[in-house]
N, C-alpha and C positions, 0 to 999 in steps of 0.2 A: 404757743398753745392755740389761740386762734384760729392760725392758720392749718394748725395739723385736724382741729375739729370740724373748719368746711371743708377740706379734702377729704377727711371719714366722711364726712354726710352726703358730698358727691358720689364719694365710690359706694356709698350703701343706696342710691337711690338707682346709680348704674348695675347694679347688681339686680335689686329689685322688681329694674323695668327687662332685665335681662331675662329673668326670672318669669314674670308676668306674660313675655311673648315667646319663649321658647322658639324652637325652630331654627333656623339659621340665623337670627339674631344672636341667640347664645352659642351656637356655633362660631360664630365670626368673633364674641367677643373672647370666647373661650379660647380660640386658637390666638388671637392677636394678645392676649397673655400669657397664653403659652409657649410662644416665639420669644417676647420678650424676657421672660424669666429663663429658657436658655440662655440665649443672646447676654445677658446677667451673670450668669455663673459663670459661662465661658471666659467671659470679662476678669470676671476676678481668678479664674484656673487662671487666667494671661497671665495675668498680674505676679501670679506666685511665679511663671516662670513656665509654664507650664504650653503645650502646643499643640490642642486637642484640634480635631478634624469637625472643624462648627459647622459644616454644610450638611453634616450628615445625622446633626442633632433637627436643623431645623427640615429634611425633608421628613423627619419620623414625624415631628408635627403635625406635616401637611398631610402622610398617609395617616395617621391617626385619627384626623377627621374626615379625610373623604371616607376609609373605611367603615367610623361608623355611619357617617351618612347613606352607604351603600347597604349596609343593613338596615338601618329605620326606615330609608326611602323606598329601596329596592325590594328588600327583602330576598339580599340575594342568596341562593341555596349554598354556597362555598363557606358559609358564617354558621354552617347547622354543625361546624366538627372546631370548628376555633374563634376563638372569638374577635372582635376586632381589634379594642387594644393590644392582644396578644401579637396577634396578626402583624399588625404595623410594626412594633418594638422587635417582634423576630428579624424580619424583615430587613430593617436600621440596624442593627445591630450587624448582621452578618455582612452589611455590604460596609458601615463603617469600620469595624475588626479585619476586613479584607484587603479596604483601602489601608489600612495601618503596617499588615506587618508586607504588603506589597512594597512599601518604602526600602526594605531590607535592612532596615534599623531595629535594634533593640529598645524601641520607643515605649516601655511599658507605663509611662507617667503618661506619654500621651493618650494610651488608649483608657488608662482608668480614668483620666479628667474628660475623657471623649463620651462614655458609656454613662459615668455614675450622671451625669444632667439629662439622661437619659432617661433613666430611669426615676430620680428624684428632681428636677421636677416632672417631665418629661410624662412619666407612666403614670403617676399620679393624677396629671392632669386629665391625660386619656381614661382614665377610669371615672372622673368626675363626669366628663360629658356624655356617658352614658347613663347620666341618672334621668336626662329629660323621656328617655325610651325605653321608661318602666309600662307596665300593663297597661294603668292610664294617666290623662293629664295630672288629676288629684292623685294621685299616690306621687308623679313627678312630683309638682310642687310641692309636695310638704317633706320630699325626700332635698329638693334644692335647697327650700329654705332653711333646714338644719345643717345640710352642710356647708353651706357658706358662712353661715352665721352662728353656729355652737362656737366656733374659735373666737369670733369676732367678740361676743356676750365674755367669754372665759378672761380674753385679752384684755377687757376691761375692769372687770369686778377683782380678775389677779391683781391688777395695778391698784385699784382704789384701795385694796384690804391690806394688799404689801405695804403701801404709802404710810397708812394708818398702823401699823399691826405687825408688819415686818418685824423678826427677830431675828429669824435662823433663814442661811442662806442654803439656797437650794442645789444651785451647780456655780460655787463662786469660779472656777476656773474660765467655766465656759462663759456665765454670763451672770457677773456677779450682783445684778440688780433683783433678779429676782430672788422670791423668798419662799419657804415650805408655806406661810401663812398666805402671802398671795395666792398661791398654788392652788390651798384649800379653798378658797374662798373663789377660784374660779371653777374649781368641779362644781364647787353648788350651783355654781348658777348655770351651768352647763345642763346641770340636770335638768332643773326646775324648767330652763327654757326649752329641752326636750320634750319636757311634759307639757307645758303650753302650749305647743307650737302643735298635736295632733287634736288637742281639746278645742284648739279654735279652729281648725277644719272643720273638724267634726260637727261643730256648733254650723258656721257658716252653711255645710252642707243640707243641715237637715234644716235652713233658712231659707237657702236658694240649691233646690236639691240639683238644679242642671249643671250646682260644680260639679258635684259625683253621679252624673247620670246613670251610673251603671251597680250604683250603690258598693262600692270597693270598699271592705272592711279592713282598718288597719290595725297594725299587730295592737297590743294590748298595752295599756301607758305604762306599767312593771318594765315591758322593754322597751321603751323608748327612755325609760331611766339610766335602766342599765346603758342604752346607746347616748346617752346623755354623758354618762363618767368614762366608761371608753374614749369615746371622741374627743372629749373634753381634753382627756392624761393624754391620747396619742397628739392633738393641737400642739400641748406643751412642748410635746418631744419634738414635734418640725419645728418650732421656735429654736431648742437649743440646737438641732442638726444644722439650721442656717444660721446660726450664730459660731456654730463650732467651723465650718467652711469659710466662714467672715474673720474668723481668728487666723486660721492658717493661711489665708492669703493675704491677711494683714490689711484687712476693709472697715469702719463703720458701716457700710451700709453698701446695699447693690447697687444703687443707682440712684436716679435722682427725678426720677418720673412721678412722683407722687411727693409734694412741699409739705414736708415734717413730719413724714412719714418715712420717704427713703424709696426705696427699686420696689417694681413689681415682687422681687422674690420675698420683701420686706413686709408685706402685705398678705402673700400669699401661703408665706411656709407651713403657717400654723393649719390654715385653712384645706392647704392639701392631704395634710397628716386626717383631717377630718373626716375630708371627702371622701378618703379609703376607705374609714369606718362606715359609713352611711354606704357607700357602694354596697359591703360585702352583708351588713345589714337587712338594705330589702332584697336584695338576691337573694338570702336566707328564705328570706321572711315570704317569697314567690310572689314577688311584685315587680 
């Protein structure tokens, strides 16, 4: 237990400082966990059996962030008709699917174990690192630190109220620890830290107004609720989708990069499912 609580407090203070300098710092860290959470799954596709084309998950990576780099840096005109993650995943996809049936094998396990890390975690990821090049820095950060951490708040209040309170089980097939009561017990706090987290901007801002120089109004705390239980229930669901890929290829865990915690993908599934919500959220919302 220990050990598993300095390695959270590690990765929550790397996150943080990731968080706090934006730019190619979270670039860099965001692709370097995004490599290794293919690199991850791949591992465990192996494992089942499986003989996916891994070179062509980790160049999507790498086009997924120079691309968006070329749009936030450049501003280049080619990004006004598609976007960048789009961009990159079309891309990887058409030249991985080409390299596959060029084999002239009937390789169809190979292409789906090739694709699907592609996309989960793969597009996930690339839509997360677009959250630092919203309109301005203050709408970024208060869009990063919910996404990284709605899952993180949920993950834990699930466990403490499951522990306590646990009755009924939620998806015993998949992953029979959890419970409907933990479940419940982590929406709420999902919410409640949704609503926290623009009130104390907001507080801060009108403290030291040069975090929001430009006075960027965000949406209303009602939706940051609502984006609260969203995020919160989608967290849940990447917990069970990487538990349900850990069944089939017959794993505890991705990896072992993180002491008691487990892989980056272990770390990250619930957090990705998030990220999407809060992506499609302040694009909504025109931030």
């Amino acid at each position: 237990m220990v050990k598993r609580v300095i390695t959270g407090a590690v990765f929550t203070v790397v996150l943080l400082l990731g968080i706090a300098l934006q730019g190619w710092v979270l670039r860099g860290l965001l692709l370097f966990a995004m490599l290794v959470s293919l690199s991850e799954m791949y591992r465990a596709f192996r494992r089942a059996g499986a003989d996916p084309v891994r070179w062509a998950g980790y160049l999507y990576c790498v086009l997924a962030v120079l691309a968006q780099s070329l749009y936030s840096d450049l501003d280049h005109p080619m990004f006004g008709e598609i976007s960048p993650p789009m961009l990159a995943l079309t891309l990887s996809l058409l030249i991985a699917m080409t390299v596959i049936v060029a084999r002239g094998k009937v390789a169809f396990v190979s292409m789906v174990t090739t694709v699907f890390p592609m996309l989960y975690p793969g597009l996930f990821f690339s839509l997360m690192i677009t959250l630092q090049d919203l309109s301005t820095r203050f709408a970024s950060t208060v869009a990063l630190l919910l996404a990284f951490f709605i899952a993180s708040v949920n993950d834990v209040f699930a466990l403490l109220v499951g522990v306590r309170f646990g009755r009924h089980k939620l998806s015993p097939e998949i992953s029979p620890k959890k419970s409907v009561e933990g479940s419940i017990g982590g929406l709420v706090a999902s919410v409640l830290f949704a609503v926290l987290v623009p009130v104390l901007a907001n507080w801060a801002a009108s403290v030291w107004p040069e975090i929001n120089p430009t006075g960027v109004a965000l949406p209303p705390l009602w939706a940051f609720a609502l984006l609260g239980l969203i995020a919160g229930a989608l967290s849940q669901v990447g917990d069970l989708v990487a538990s349900l890929v850990k069944r089939h290829c017959g794993i505890k865990d991705f990896g072992t990069i993180f002491p008691g915690h487990g892989g980056m993908m272990d770390r990250m599934d619930g957090i990705l499912f998030c990220g999407v919500a809060c992506y499609l959220f302040f694009r909504l919302a025109g931030l």
